[in-house]
Structures are given as structure tokens and as C-alpha cells.
C-alpha positions in Angstrom: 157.3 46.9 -32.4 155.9 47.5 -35.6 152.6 48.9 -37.1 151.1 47.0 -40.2 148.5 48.7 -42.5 146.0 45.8 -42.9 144.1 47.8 -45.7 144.8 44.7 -48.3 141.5 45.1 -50.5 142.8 47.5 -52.9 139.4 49.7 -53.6 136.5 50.7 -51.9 134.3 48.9 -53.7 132.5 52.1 -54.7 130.2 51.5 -57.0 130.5 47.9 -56.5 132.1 47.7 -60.1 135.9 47.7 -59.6 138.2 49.0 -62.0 140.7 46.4 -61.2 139.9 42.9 -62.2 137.9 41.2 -61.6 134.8 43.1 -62.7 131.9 42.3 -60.5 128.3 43.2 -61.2 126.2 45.4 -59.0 122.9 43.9 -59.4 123.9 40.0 -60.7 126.7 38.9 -58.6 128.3 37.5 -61.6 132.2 37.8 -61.9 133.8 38.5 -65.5 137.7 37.2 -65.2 140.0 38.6 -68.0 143.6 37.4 -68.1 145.6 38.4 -71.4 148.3 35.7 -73.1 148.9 35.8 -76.7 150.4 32.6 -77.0 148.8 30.5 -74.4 146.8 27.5 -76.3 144.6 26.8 -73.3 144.0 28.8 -69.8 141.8 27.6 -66.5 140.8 29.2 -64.0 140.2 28.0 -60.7 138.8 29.1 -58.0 136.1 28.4 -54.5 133.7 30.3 -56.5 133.3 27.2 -59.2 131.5 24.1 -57.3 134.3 22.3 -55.6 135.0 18.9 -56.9 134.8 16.5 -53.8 135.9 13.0 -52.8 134.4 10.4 -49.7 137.4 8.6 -47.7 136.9 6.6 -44.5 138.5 9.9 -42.7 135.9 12.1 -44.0 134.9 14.6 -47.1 138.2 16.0 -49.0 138.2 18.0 -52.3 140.0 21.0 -54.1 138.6 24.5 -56.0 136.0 23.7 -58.7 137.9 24.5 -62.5 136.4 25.9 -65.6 137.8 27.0 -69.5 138.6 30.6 -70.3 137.4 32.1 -73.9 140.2 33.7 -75.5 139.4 36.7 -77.9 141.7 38.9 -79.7 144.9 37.7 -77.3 142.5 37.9 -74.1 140.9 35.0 -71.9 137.4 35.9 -70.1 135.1 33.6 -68.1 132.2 34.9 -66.5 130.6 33.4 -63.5 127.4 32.2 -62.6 125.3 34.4 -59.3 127.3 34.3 -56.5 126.6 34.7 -52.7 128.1 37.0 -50.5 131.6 35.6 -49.3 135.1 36.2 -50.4 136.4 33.9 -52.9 139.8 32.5 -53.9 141.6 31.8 -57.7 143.9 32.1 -60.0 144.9 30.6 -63.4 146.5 27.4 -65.0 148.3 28.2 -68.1 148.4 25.1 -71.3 148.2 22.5 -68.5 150.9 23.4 -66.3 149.5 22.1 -63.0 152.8 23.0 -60.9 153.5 26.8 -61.6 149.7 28.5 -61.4 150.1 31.9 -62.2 148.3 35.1 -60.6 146.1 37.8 -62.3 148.5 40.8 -63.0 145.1 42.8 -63.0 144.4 42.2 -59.3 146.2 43.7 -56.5 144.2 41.8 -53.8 146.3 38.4 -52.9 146.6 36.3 -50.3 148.7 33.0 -49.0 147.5 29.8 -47.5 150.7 27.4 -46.4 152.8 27.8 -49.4 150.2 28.5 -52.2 149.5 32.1 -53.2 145.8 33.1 -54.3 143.8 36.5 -56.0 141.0 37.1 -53.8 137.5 39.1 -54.6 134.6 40.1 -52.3 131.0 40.2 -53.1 129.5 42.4 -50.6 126.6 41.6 -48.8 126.3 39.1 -45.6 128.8 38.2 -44.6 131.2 39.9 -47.4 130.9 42.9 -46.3 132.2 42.3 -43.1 135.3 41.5 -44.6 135.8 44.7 -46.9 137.8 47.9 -46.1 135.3 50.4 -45.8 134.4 54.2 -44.1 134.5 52.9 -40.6 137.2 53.2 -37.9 139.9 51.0 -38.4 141.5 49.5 -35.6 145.7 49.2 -35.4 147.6 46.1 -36.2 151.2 45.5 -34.7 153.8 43.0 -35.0 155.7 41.9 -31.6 158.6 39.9 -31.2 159.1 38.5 -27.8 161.0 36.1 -25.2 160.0 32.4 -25.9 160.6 28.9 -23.7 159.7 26.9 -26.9 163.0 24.9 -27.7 164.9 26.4 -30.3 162.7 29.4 -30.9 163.8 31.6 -28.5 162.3 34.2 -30.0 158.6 34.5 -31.6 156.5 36.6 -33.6 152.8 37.5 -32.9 150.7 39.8 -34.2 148.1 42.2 -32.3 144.8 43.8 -33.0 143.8 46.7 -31.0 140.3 48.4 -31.7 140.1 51.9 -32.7 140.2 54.4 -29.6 142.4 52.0 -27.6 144.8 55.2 -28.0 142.6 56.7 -26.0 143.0 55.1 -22.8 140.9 52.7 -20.9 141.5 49.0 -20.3 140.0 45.6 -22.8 139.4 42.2 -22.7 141.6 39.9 -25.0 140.7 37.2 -27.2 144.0 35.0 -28.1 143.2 33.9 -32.4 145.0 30.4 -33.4 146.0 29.3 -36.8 145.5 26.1 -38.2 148.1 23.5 -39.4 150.2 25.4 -41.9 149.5 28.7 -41.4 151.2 31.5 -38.8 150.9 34.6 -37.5 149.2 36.2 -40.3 146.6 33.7 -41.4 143.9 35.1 -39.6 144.4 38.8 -40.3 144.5 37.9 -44.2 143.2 35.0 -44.9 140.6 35.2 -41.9 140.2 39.2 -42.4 140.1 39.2 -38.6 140.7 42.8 -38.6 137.9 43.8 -40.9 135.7 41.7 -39.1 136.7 43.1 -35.7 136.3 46.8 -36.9 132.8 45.9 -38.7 131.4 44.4 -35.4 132.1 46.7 -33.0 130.8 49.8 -35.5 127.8 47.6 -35.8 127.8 47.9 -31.8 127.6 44.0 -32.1 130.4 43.3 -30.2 132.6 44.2 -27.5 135.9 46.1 -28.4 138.6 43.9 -27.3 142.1 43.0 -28.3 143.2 40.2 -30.5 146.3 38.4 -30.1 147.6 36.3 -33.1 150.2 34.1 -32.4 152.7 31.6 -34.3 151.4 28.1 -33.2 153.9 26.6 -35.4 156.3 25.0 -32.9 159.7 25.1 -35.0 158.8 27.9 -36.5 159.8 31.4 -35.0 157.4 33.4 -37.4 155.4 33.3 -41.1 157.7 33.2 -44.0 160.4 36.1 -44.8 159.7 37.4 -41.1 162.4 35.0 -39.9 165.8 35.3 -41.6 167.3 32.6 -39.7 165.1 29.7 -41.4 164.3 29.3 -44.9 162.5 25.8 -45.2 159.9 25.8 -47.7 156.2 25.9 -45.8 154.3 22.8 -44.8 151.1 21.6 -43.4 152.7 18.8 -41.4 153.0 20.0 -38.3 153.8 16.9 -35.9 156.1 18.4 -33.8 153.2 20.9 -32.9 151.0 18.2 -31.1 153.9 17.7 -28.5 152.5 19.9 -26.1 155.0 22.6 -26.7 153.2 25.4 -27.6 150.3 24.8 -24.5 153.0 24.5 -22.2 154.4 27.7 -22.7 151.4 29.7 -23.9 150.3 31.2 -20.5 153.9 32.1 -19.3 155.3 33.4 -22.4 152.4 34.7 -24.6 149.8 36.2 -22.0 152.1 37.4 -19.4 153.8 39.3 -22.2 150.5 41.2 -23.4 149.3 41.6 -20.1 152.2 43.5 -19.5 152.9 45.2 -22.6 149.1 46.2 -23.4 146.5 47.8 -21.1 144.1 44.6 -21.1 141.2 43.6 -18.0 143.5 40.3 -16.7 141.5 38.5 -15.2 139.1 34.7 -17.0 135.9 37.0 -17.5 137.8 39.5 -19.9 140.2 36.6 -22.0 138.7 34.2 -24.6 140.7 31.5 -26.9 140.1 30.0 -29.9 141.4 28.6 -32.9 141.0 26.7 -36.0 141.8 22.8 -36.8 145.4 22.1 -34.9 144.7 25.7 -33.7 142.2 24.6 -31.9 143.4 21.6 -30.2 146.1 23.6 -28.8 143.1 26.0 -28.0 141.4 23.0 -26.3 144.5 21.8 -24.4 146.0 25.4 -23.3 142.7 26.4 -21.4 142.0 22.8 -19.8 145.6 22.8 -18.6 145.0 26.2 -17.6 142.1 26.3 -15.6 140.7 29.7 -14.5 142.6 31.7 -17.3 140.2 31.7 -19.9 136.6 32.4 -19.0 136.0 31.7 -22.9 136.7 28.6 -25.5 136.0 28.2 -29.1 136.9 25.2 -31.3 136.4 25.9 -34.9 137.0 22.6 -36.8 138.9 21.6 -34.0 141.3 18.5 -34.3 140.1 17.4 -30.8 142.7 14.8 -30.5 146.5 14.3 -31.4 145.6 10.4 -31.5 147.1 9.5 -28.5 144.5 8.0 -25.6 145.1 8.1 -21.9 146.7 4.8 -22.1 149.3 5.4 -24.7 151.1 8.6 -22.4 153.1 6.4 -20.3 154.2 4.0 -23.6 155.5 7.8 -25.2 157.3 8.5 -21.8 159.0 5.5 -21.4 159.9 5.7 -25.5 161.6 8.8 -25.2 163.1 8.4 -21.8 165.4 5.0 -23.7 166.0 7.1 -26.8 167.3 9.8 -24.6 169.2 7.2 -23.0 170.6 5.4 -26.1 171.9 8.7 -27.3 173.7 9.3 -24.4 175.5 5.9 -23.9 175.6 4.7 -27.4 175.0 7.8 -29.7 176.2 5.8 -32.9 173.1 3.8 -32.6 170.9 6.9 -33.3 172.5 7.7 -36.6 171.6 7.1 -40.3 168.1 7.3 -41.5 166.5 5.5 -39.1 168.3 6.2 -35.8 167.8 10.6 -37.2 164.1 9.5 -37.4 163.8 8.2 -34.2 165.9 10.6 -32.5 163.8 13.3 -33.9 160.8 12.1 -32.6 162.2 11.5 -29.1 163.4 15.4 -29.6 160.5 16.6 -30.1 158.9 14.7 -27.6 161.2 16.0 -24.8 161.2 19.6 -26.2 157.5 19.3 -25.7 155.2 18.5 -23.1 153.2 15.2 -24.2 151.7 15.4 -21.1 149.6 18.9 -21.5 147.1 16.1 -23.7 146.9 13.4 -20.6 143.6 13.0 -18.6 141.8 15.7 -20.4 138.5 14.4 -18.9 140.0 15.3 -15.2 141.3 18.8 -16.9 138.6 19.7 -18.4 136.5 19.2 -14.9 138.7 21.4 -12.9 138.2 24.0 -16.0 134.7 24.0 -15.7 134.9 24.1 -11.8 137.1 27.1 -11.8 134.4 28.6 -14.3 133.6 28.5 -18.2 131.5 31.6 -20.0 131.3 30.1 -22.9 132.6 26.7 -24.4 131.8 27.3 -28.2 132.2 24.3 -30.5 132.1 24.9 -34.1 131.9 22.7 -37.3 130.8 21.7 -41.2 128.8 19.4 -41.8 131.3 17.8 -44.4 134.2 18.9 -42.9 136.5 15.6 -42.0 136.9 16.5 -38.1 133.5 16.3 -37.9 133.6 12.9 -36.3 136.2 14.0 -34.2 134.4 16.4 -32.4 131.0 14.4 -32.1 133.3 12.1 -30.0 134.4 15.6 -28.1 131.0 16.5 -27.5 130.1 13.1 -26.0 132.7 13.0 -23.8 131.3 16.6 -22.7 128.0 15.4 -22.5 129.5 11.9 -20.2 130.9 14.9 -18.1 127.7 16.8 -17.5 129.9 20.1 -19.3 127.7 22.5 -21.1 128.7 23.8 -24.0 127.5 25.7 -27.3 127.4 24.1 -30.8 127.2 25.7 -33.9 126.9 23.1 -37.2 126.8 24.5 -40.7 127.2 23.1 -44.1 130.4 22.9 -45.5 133.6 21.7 -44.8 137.1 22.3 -43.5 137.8 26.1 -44.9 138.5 29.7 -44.5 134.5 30.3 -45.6 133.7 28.4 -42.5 136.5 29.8 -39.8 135.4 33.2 -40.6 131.9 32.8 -40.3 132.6 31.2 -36.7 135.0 34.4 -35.4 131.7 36.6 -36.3 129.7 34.1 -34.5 131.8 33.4 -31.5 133.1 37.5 -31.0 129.9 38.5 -30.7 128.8 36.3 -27.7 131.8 37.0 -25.8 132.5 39.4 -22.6 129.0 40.1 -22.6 
């Protein structure tokens, strides 16, 4: 067990000029970036602060940070931004046009990581930044577990837990189990997602209840985030295929909330445990509480990837596939080398490691969830975000079902500015 200091932001904020960079302005909102390189012809900056540049495909709205030309003076490189809202925004700097090694402000303490990619951050207070700084409130206590696993080849997983301040004093909380999205791990939500900050915030605020937050590793080859794992040093990825086998579900109840029902002082029963997650975080949110029904009293979807493109029809096609792969091996295991036969094989691996089932007859799972009793089914999403169309479907096939649920549409798309916005949301209507 160990206790991680989640105090990232570097400075109070107070005033709200910083004396590390970058230098933001009480009463404008404006940003001044300096980044110092004698011999640097040309320096960018980008960042989600600059309008994001954005592209239409038949699968939905994509697009990357907005970019804009630093000013260089005397050896230094300033750019000064327009008003900003409130929010917490992401950048860092592109040196004579080297588009593969971006390099990080040496002025700014405050960093974070999203899959392999490694970002400054700055808040501008206000709503909803402030709710993400580190300020003079109680601070709850965030610890690092590793524990037993059933997932093939992962024996053993990492998770990370969130306890309010004053759980050392005794008493018993509800839990609400926090999923990454594709690409992430463990620690996305409490940096990336400031989970922590927004936790302690709430319940000062008297907005919400205190509870306990489980992170988990949803990756399902993965033991834990980068560096926490010295057995496996593959570079990061978003492609997570082998995680939409049904894996992670199958073993979420047995291995994850057993173990923090025993290990933590929690109220263990559906009206005191919620779930929710982000994109592939929340399809195996989705699929873990309709296979599980009467475990969680509480759902949220944020961006959900609502599918993992099979249909009902196509589960019996997968079973029979990997049942003659498994055979092939078996009786004529030179058949299943080279690239082709590895490929194959690998797929039919994870397949079997999994559970493809956990995604069949959702429409029959997700009535015996209901029936065994839903507080809340909270479904999230941007406007421009390119699951959006994926969970209109969802909520049609709730609305074919007669399943009430609660949705939430804002502008925007598939991000971090989004998910955050949605765990305020969603915490505060929970185990009320």
C-alpha cells in the first residue's frame, strides 16, 4: 500500500499571478507564455487554449490543439493569449518545425500525460477551474493497491483509491468505481481528470456525498500505468482491442470490488456503489453493471463507446472462430505460425482469455438490471464528439425498452474538458 501526494499544481494560485510560467492575469484571463532558445529560428506553441483545428469524417468530428507563432526578443519567445474561460488547459512547444520531439516549458512545474504524450497544464480559476486547483480545503488521501487478478496474464493489477478527508476517522462510505478511457490507466483520472481535486472541492462545497473512489487499470494486458510495472516496457497505445474481449467485466466484480469491500470500510450494498467511465471506459462500465445486475445502484456513460461492433448475431460466428483456432493449434500448431497464423492466433487468444460473451443480449441484461433496481443511469456526451451517434443508438434502444435514464448533452467533443465536467455532474446526484 502506498500513499500518493496528489498536490500536482505547484502554487496556490495566490494572487492569481503565478510566479512560475505561465503568467496569468487576474482580471483579463489572458495567458503570457515565455520559453527562452537562443538559437531556435522558429518556436510554436500549441495548446487546447488556441481554437482547435477540426476535421468532418463519416465516423464523426476529429481534430488536434489549435497552434500559433511565438515572438522572440532578446533570446526569449512570448505569445500572449486571447480572454480565456475557466477550464484547465494543455500545451507545450514545437521547436524550428520539429513535429516529432515537442518539447515542455522548463518554467512550469505543472505536467501531465495522456497515452504516451506529455503536456504543461495551467488553470484559470473560476467555474469550473477552480474545482480542479489545490487549495485551503481538506484534502482527501490517495493510495496505490496492488492486488490478486483473474485477468490472463496479469496476475497482478494496480488501482488507485480515493478516500475523502475524515475517512480516518471512522464510519462507513459508499464507492464510486472511476474508468479510464482507451489509452489511459490507473492514473488518468486523478491527473488528467483531477478527480481528486474535484472530489475534495464537492464535498467542502457540501455538494456531494463523501464517498470513495476506486481507479482501476482497464487496460486488459496491461498490469498498471507506465514505470509502475517493471515487467513490461512496451511503448503506450490507444489501441486497445484486446480490452473489448470481455475480460476486464468478467472479472471486475470478483476481483476488484470484493477486494475494496474487504480492504476498505465501504456501505456494500447497490444503493451505496456507482460506476462510470469514459469512452472504452465506459463500455466496460456499461457491460460490467448489465452483467451484474443488482451491484451497482448507479451508471454513468461519459462519451461511452456503447458498442465493441459486434451485434447479437455475430457472438456465435466469434465462438465458433475461436473454438477451430484453438483446435488448429492443438492438432496442427505449425499452421498457426508466421505472420498470419501469430495474427490469427492472437485474436483467438484473446478471445478465449476474455469473455466475448459479457457483450451478448445486452437488451435481456440490461432488463434484469433495471428490474433488480437502477438509481440513476446517467448518459453523457458532446455534441461533436464522434460517439455521439453511438450513443443516440444506445438511448433508443433504452427508450424501445421502456428504461429511464438521464442525459446530459453539451458542446464539444471527445476530451478531458468534457469528462471532467460530467464526474462534477454525475458525483453530485449520486447516493442522495
Amino acid at each position: 500500500m502506498i500513499k500518493i501526494k496528489y498536490l500536482f499544481l505547484g502554487l496556490l494560485m495566490l494572487p492569481l499571478v503565478a510566479s512560475a510560467q505561465p503568467k496569468i492575469m487576474p482580471t483579463t484571463h489572458t495567458v503570457t507564455f515565455t520559453y527562452r532558445n537562443d538559437t531556435a529560428k522558429e518556436v510554436v506553441i500549441t495548446g487546447s487554449f488556441l481554437p482547435r483545428k477540426t476535421f468532418w469524417t463519416p465516423a464523426g468530428i476529429f481534430g488536434h490543439d489549435g497552434e500559433a507563432e511565438m515572438t522572440k526578443k532578446n533570446g526569449v519567445w512570448t505569445y500572449t493569449s486571447a480572454s480565456l474561460p475557466s477550464e484547465m488547459y494543455t500545451y507545450r512547444f514545437f521547436i524550428d518545425g520539429d513535429d516529432d520531439r515537442p518539447a515542455l516549458d522548463p518554467l512550469n512545474p505543472d505536467t501531465v500525460r495522456d497515452v504516451a504524450d506529455f503536456f504543461n497544464f495551467f488553470i484559470i480559476p473560476g467555474n469550473p477551474g477552480s474545482n480542479y486547483l489545490d487549495e485551503r480545503i481538506p484534502h482527501g488521501t490517495l493510495t496505490a493497491h496492488w492486488y490478486d487478478s483473474t485477468v490472463p496474464e496479469t496476475q497482478r493489477r494496480r488501482l488507485l483509491v480515493y478516500t475523502p478527508s475524515g475517512y480516518e476517522h471512522g464510519g462507513r462510505y459508499p464507492v464510486l468505481y472511476l474508468l479510464h478511457g482507451s489509452g489511459g490507466d490507473e492514473t488518468s483520472w486523478s491527473q488528467y481528470g483531477r478527480a481528486c481535486q474535484i472530489l475534495d472541492h464537492l464535498i467542502a462545497q457540501k455538494r456531494c456525498v463523501p464517498m470513495i473512489v476506486v481507479m482501476p487499470n482497464g487496460i486488459a494486458d496491461r498490469a498498471a500505468a507506465p514505470g509502475y510495472d517493471p515487467q513490461d516496457k512496451r511503448p503506450v497505445t490507444s489501441k486497445n482491442v484486446e480490452s473489448m474481449m470481455g475480460a476486464v467485466e468478467r472479472s471486475f466484480v470478483p476481483d476488484i470490488v470484493n477486494y475494496i469491500d474487504s480492504h476498505y470500510r465501504t456501505l456494500a450494498d447497490k444503493d451505496h456503489r456507482a460506476i462510470a467511465g469514459l469512452s472504452l471506459g465506459g463500455l466496460q462500465t456499461l457491460a460490467t453493471a448489465a452483467n451484474n445486475p443488482g451491484v451497482f445502484g448507479y451508471v454513468g456513460l461519459f462519451s461511452a463507446q456503447t458498442t465493441n461492433g459486434l451485434k447479437d448475431k455475430d457472438f456465435k460466428k466469434v465462438k465458433r472462430f475461436t473454438k477451430r483456432m484453438m483446435n488448429l493449434h492443438k492438432n496442427m500448431p505449425f499452421l498457426t505460425k508466421g505472420g498470419l497464423g501469430k495474427k490469427m492466433m492472437g485474436l483467438a487468444d484473446d478471445l478465449h482469455n476474455g469473455d466475448i460473451t459479457i457483450y451478448d443480449s445486452i437488451g435481456t441484461k440490461l432488463r434484469r438490471q433495471f428490474a433488480a433496481g437502477v438509481d440513476l443511469y446517467y448518459i453523457a456526451v458532446g455534441r461533436d464528439d464522434f460517439v455521439k451517434k453511438l450513443n443516440d443508438d444506445f438511448r433508443q434502444r433504452l427508450d424501445t425498452l421502456s428504461l429511464p435514464y438521464t442525459y446530459h448533452e453539451t458542446d464539444g467533443g471527445h476530451s478531458w474538458e468534457n469528462w471532467r465536467k460530467y464526474l462534477m455532474d454525475f458525483v453530485v446526484r449520486i447516493f442522495k
